[in-house]
C-alpha positions as CSV (number, residue, x, y, z in Angstrom):
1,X,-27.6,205.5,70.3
2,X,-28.5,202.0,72.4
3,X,-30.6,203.1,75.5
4,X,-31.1,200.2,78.1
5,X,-34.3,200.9,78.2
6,X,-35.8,200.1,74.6
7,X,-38.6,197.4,76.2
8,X,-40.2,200.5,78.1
9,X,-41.0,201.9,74.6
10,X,-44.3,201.5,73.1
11,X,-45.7,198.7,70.6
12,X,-47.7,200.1,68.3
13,X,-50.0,199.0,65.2
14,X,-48.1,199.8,62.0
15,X,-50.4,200.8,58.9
16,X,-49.6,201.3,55.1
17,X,-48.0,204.4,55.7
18,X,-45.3,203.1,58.0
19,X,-44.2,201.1,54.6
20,X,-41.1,203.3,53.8
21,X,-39.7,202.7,57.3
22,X,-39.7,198.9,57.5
23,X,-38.2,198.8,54.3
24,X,-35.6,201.7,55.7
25,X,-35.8,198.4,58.3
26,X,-35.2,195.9,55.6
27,X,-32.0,197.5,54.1
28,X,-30.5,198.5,57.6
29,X,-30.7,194.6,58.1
30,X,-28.8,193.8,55.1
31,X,-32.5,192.4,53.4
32,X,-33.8,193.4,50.2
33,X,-36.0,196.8,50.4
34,X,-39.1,194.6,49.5
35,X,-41.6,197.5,49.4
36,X,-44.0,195.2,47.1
37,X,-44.1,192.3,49.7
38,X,-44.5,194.7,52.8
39,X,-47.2,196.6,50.8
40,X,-49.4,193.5,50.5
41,X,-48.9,192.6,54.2
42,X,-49.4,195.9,55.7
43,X,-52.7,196.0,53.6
44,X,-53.9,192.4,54.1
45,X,-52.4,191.8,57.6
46,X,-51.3,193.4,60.9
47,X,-47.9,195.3,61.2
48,X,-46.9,195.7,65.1
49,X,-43.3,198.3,65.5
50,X,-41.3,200.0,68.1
51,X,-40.4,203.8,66.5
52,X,-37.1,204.8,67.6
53,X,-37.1,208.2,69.2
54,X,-33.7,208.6,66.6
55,X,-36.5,208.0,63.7
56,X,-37.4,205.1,61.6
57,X,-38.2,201.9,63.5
58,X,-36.4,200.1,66.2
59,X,-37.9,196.5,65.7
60,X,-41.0,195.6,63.7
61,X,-43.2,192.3,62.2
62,X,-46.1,191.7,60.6
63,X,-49.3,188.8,61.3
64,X,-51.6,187.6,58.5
65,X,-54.7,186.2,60.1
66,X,-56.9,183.5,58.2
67,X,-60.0,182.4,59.0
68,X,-62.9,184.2,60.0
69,X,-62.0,187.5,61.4
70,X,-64.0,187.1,64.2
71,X,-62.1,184.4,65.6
72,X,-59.2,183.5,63.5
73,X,-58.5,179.5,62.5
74,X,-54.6,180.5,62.1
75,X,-52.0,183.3,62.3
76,X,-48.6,183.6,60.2
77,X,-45.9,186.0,61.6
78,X,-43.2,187.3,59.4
79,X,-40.7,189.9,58.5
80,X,-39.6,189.9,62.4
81,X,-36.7,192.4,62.4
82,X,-35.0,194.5,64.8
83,X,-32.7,197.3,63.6
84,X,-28.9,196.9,63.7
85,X,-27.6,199.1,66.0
86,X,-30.1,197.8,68.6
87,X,-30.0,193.9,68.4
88,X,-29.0,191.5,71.4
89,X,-30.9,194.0,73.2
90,X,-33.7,191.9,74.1
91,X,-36.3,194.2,72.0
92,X,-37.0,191.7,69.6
93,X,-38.0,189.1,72.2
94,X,-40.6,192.0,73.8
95,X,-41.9,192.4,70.8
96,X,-42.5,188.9,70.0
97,X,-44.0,188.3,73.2
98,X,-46.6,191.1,72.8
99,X,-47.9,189.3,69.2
100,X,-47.9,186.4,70.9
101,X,-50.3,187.4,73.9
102,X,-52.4,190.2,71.5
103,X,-53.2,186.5,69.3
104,X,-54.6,184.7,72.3
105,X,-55.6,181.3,71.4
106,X,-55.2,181.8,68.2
107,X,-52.8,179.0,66.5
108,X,-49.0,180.6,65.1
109,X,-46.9,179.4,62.4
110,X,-44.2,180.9,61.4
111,X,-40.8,180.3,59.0
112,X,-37.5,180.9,61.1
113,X,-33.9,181.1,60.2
114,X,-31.3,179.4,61.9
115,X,-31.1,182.7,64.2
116,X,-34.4,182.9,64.7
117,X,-35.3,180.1,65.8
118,X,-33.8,179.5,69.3
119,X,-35.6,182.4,70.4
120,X,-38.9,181.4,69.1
121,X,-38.2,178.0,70.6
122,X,-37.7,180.2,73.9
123,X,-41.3,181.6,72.9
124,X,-42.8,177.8,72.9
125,X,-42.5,177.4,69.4
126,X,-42.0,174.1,68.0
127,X,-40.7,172.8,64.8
128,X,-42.7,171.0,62.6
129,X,-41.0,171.2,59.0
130,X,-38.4,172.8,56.5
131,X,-38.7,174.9,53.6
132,X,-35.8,175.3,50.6
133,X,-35.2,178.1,49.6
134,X,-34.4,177.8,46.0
135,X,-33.0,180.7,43.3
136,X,-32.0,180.8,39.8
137,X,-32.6,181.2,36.2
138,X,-34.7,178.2,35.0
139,X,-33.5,176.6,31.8
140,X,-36.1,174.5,30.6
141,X,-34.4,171.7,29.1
142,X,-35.7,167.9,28.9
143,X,-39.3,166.7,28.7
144,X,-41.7,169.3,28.9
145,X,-44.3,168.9,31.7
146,X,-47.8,167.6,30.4
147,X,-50.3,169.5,32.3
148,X,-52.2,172.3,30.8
149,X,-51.3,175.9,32.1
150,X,-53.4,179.2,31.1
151,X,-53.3,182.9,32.2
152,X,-56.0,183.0,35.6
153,X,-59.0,184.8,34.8
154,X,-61.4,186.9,37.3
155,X,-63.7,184.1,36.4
156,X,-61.2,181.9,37.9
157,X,-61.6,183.4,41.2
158,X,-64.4,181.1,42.9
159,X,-62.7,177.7,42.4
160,X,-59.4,178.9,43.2
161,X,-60.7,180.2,46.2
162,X,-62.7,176.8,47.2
163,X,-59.3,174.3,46.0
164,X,-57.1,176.9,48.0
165,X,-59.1,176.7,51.1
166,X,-59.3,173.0,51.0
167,X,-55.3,172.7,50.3
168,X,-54.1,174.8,53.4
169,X,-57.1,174.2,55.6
170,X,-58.5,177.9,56.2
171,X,-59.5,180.5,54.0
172,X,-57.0,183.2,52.4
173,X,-59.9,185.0,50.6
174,X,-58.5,188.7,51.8
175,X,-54.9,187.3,50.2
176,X,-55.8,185.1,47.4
177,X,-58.6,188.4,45.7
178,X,-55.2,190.2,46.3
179,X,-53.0,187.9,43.7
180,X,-54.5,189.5,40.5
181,X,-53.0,193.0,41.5
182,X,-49.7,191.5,43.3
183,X,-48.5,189.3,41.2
184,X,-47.3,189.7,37.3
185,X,-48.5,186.2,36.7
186,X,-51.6,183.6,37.6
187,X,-51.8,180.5,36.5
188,X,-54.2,177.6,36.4
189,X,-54.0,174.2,35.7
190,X,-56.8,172.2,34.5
191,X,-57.7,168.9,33.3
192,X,-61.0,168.2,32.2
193,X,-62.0,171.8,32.6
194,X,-61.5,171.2,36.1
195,X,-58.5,173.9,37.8
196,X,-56.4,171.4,39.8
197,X,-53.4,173.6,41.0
198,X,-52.6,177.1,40.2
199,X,-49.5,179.6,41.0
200,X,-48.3,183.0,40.9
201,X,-45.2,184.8,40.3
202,X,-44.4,188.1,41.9
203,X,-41.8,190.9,41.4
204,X,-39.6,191.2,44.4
205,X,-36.4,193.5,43.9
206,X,-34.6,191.8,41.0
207,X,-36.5,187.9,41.1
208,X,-39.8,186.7,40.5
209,X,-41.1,184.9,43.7
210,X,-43.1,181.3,42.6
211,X,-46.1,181.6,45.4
212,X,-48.3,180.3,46.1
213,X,-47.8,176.8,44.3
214,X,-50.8,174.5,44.9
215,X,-50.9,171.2,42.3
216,X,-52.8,168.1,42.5
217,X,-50.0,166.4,42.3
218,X,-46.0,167.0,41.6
219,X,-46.2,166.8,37.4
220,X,-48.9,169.6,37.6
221,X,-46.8,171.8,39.8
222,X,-44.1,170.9,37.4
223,X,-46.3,172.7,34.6
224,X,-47.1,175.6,36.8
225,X,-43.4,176.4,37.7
226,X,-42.4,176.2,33.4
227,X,-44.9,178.3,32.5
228,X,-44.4,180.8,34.9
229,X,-41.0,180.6,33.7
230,X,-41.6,181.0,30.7
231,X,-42.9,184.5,31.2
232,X,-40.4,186.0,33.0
233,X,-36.5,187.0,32.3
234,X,-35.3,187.5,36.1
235,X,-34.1,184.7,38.3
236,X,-36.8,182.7,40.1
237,X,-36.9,182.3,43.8
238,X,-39.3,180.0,45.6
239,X,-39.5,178.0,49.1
240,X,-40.4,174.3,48.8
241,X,-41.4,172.1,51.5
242,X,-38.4,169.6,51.8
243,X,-41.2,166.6,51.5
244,X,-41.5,167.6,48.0
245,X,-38.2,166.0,46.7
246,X,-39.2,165.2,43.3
247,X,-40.1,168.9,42.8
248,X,-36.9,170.3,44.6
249,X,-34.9,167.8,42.4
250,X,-36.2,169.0,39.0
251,X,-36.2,172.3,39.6
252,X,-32.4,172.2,40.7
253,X,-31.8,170.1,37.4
254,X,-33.2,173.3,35.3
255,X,-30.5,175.7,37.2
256,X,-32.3,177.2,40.1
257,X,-29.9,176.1,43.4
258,X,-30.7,175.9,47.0
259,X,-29.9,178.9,49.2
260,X,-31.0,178.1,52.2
261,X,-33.2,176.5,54.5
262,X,-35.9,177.3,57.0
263,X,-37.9,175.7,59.8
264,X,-41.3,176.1,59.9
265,X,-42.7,177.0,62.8
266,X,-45.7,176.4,64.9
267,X,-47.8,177.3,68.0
268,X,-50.4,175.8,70.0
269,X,-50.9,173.4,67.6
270,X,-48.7,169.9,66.4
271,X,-49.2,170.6,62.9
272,X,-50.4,173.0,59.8
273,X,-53.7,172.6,58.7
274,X,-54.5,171.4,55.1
275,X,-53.0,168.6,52.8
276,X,-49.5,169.6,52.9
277,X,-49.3,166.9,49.7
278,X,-50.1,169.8,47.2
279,X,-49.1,172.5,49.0
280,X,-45.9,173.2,47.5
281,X,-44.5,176.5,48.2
282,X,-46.4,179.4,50.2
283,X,-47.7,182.7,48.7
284,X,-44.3,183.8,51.1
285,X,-43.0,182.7,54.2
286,X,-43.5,185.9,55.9
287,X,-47.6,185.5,55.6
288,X,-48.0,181.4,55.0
C-alpha cells in the first residue's frame, strides 16, 4: 500500500545482488527486464534504492562515474524508476536529490524522456541535445560502405582506450575493458592500420543494442553499423545524436524506424565533453 511517508525511508547503495529486484522494478514499469544492462551498471557504477517494506524496491537509479575515481571529470545517471503503485508521490524527486548532493561538484549528464524531464529541469538540469532512438531489422541494400571492419581483439584494447578517451573527453577504462564480456560483438575500423572508430553490439531482451558507435567520420560509422549487422538476426536498436543526420537517414533507409526521442541532459556544466562529431551513439543512455 501507498504510505505518505515514503521520503522518511532510507536511500541506500544498491550492489550486484540487488539486480533481480530492479529488474522486478523494470517489468513493474512496463520496461524490458534488462538484467544484462543492469548487470554491467551495478558492477561498473553506483546503484542508489529505496526497499519497500512490502518487498522489492520502491524507486531506484544507477550513476556511472568517469574520470579518475578520486575526483570524477563526469557522472551519467540512468535507469531512474520508481515503482507503480507509488509514483506522483514525490519519492522519485527525493531520490534524485540525494544523487545529486552525494556527487557534489561533480558535472551530471543524463538522457530524459519527455516525463522526465520537467522534474530534472526542477533539479537544475538543462538541456543540451537529443538522441533518436532508432529500432529495426537492417536490410542492407544499396552501396556497401567502404571502410574496413574486423572482429576487436584484446590487442585492440590500448588504442581503443586512447581514441575513446579523446572522443568523449574522459576515460571509460572501467566500461570500455568491460565490452569484450558485454557485448556479442566488437568492432574496429581501420585504415592504414590505424583503428579510427569502433562499436559494439549487445543482447538486450530480444535486440541487439549498437553502443558505443565512435567513427572518424559518418562513412566509417556507416561500416561499423553493416557489419555489426551482419552478425546478428534480432532487430537493432541504437540512440543517435540528432546532429548526426546523414547517419539517422541511412540507417532509416535500411529499415530500422525512429521510436522515440530523448533530451540529453546536463548539470553544472553548458556542454558534454569530447568531440561530439564522432561520437555517434552511447555505450547506453542509462551510463553515457
Amino acid at each position: 500500500m501507498s504510505t505518505p511517508s515514503l521520503s522518511t525511508l532510507p536511500i541506500r547503495r544498491l550492489t550486484i545482488r540487488d539486480l533481480t529486484a530492479c529488474a522486478d522494478l523494470s517489468q513493474d514499469r512496463g520496461w524490458p527486464r534488462e538484467e544484462h544492462k543492469w548487470g554491467l551498471l551495478l558492477s561498473a557504477g553506483k546503484g542508489y534504492g529505496v526497499d519497500d517494506p512490502e518487498g522489492g524496491l520502491v524507486t531506484a537509479c544507477v550513476v556511472t562515474e568517469y574520470g579518475a575515481r578520486s575526483e570524477p571529470e563526469l557522472a551519467a545517471i540512468g535507469m531512474v524508476l520508481v515503482a507503480e503503485r507509488h509514483a506522483r508521490q514525490g519519492i522519485g524527486r527525493h531520490l534524485m536529490k540525494h544523487v545529486v548532493a552525494e556527487m557534489g561538484s561533480t558535472p551530471l549528464t543524463l538522457h530524459a524522456t519527455r516525463y522526465g524531464q520537467p522534474l530534472y529541469e526542477e533539479l537544475g538540469f538543462k538541456t543540451t541535445g537529443r538522441a533518436e532512438m532508432v529500432r529495426g531489422h537492417f536490410r542492407p541494400t544499396g552501396p556497401a560502405p567502404t571502410i574496413p571492419t574486423r572482429p576487436g581483439t584484446a590487442e585492440d584494447l590500448p588504442a581503443l582506450l586512447r581514441l575513446d578517451a579523446e572522443v568523449f573527453g574522459s576515460d571509460r577504462t572501467h566500461m570500455i575493458t568491460r565490452l569484450p564480456a558485454f557485448a556479442d560483438q566488437l568492432r574496429v575500423a581501420e585504415d592504414g592500420g590505424e583503428i579510427i572508430g569502433y562499436g559494439a553490439a549487445w543482447p538486450n531482451m530480444d535486440t541487439h543494442v549498437i553502443g558505443p558507435l565512435i567513427a572518424r567520420d559518418t562513412e566509417t560509422a556507416k561500416s561499423l553499423v553493416a557489419a555489426l549487422a551482419a552478425g546478428t538476426d534480432r532487430p537493432l536498436r541504437t540512440d543517435i545524436d540528432v546532429r548526426h543526420e546523414e547517419l539517422l537517414t541511412w540507417i532509416k533507409a535500411h529499415g530500422v524506424a525512429a521510436t522515440s526521442f530523448n533530451a540529453v541532459m546536463t548539470y553544472g556544466i553548458p556542454d558534454l565533453p569530447g568531440d561530439w562529431t564522432r561520437r555517434f551513439a552511447p555505450l547506453t543512455v542509462a551510463a553515457g
